[in-house]
N, C-alpha and C positions, 0 to 999 in steps of 0.2 A: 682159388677161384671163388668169388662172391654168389651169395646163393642165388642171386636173381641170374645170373649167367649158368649157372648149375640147371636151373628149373629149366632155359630154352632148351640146355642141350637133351637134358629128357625128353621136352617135347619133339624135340627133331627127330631124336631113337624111338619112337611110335610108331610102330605098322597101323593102316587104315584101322583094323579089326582094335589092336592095341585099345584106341582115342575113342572107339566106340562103345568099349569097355567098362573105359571110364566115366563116358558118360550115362553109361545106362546108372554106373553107382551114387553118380553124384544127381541122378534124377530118382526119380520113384521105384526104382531097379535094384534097389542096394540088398533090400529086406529081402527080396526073392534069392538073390545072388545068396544071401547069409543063410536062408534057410534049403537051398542046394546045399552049400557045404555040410549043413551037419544033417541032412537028412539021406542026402543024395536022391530025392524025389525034384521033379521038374522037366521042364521042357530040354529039349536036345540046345535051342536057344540058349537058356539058362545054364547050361552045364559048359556050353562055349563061351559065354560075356564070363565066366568063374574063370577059366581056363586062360583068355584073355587076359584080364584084368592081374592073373598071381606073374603072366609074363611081362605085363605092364608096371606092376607092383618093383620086380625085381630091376629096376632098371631106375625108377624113381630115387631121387634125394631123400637118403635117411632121416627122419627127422630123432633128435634125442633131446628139445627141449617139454619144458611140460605142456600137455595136452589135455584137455577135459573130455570126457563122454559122459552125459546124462542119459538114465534109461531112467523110463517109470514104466506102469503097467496098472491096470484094473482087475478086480477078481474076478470078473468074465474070462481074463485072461492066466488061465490057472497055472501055467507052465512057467510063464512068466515071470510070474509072482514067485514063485519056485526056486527061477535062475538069480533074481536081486538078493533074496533071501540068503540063498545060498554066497551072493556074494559078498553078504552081510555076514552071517552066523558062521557057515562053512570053515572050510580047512582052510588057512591065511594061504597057502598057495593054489595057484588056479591057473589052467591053461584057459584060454580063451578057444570056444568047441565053430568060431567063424570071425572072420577080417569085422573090425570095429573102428568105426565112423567115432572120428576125435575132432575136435578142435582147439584152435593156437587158442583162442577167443575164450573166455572164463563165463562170459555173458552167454554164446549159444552151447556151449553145455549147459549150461543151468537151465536156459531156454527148454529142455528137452525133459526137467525134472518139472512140470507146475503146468497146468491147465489152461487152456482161455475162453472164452465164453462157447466157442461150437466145438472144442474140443472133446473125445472119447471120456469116460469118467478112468482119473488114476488113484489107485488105493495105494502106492507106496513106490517113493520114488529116490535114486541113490547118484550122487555128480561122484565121477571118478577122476579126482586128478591123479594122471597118471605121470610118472617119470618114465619116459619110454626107450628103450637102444636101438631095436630097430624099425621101429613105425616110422611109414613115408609118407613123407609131404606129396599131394596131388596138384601144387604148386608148377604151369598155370593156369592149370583146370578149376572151373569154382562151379559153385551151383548156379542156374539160371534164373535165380532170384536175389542171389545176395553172394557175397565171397565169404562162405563159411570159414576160411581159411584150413581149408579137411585135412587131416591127416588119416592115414589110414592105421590101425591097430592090425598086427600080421594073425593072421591064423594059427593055433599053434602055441601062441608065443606066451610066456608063464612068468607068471605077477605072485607078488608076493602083498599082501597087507599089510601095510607098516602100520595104518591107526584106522582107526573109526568113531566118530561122532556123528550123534542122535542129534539133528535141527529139529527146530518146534515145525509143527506142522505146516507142511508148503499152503496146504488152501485152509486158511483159518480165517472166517469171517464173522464181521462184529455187528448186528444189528438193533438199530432202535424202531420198536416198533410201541403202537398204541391201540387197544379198541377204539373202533368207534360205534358206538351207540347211535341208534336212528329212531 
């Protein structure tokens, strides 16, 4: 069966609550949904779209080609900074501690490492291409602005680091300036 026949029959297996799940991930929802999982603080909501969404998750098209996830963070954001770090210097093996938002697209991960003019200040940022076995495609669910092409990274699920390399600095700017004298 061809994946675009694959992707309907998911969506037909969706309970109402299921597709609602989904979309609170693929909206402004996802962050909350992630920091339930590894706090277990939030709304009773919250701990239902989680709930949801792991029974939606299991029913979805495996994805195993490669996938990107870009995270960056600021040092306002201490913890953060913490978790990149860690998964820079750290033990080359890592469980991932909640479900991680991927994409097919090499462009909107990278999208998610670098700044743009009204954006948060980020002090260090990491693209993960991931080689994934069982991360699912939310395929054909997309975001309300654009078809991120999402995959979803499972909860749980334990990566190993095969390399790392240091890019030059994402926001490195070059200016010519002059006095002027009055």
């Amino acid at each position: 069966m061809c994946l675009d026949n694959k992707f309907k029959e998911f969506e037909k297996s969706l309970t109402k609550n299921e597709r609602k799940a989904i979309q609170c991930w693929l909206g402004a929802f996802h962050e909350s949904i992630c920091c339930h999982q590894i706090t277990r603080r939030g709304s009773a909501d919250v701990a239902q779209y989680e709930q949801d969404l792991g029974t939606a998750l299991t029913k979805a098209v495996i994805c195993q080609k490669i996938v990107y996830r870009g995270l960056s963070a600021g040092n306002w954001r201490p913890d953060k900074i913490k978790y990149l770090k860690e998964l820079i210097e750290g033990p080359a093996t890592f469980k991932l501690p909640c479900h991680g938002s991927a994409s097919m697209e090499e462009s909107i991960g990278r999208g998610f490492t670098f700044t743009e003019p009204n954006d948060e200040e980020r002090n260090l940022a990491v693209l993960l291409k991931v080689q994934p076995k069982t991360a699912r495609y939310l395929a054909p669910f997309q975001h309300k602005y654009k078809d991120e092409k999402e995959v979803v990274l499972l909860r749980g699920s334990t990566f190993r680091r095969i390399s790392k390399k240091k890019k030059p600095d994402l926001e490195f700017w070059e200016l010519d300036i002059e006095e002027i004298i009055s």
